[in-house]
N, C-alpha and C positions, 0 to 999 in steps of 0.2 A: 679079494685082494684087501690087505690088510690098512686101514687109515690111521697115522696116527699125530699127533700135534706136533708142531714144531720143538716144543719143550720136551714130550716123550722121547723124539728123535733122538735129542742131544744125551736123553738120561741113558735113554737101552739102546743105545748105538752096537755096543756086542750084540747084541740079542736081536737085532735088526740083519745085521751083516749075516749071523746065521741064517734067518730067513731067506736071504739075498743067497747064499750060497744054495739054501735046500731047494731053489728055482721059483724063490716067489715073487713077485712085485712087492711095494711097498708105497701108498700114497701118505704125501705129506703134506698135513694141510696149515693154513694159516686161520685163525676165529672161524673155523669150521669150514673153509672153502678150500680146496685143491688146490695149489701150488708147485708143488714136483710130484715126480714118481720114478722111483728108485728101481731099477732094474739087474738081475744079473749081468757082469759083464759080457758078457757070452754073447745075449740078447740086445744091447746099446749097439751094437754095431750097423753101419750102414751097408748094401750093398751097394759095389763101384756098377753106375748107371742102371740103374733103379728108374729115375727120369727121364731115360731117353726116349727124344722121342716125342715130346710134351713141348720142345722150346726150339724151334728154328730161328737159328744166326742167319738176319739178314742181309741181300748183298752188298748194302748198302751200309753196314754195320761201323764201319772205320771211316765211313765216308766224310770231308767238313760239314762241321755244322752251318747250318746259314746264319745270316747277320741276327735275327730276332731271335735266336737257341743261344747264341753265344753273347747279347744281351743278355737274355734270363740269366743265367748260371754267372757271369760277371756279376751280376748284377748294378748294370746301367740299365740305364731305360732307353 
């Protein structure tokens, strides 16, 4: 996978976007550390419920807060 600087990015942006179409990655970094990574679009996509499964809404989800949760988040004391 290809690295290149954030100033590279901006110069061969054509020449990146090829890459990006011919199915590459493309990491961009900033004073030599990773930052983004450019992907085909094809590949950016998420699937719908990927995480299911991982997070159960509790029953009590909607339920009132009690007097010290609704102190905090007021913030009185």
């Amino acid at each position: 996978m290809p690295q290149v600087s954030v100033h590279e990015a901006k110069t061969h942006l054509s020449r990146l976007l090829r890459e990006l179409a011919a199915g590459e990655d493309v990491i961009i970094t900033r004073s030599g550390q990773p930052v983004a990574r450019l992907v085909p679009i094809g590949q950016g996509r998420r699937t719908f419920g990927h995480d299911r499964g991982r997070f159960v809404v509790p029953d009590d989800f909607d339920a009132p807060l009690d007097e010290e949760m609704l102190r905090a988040f007021e913030g009185r004391k």
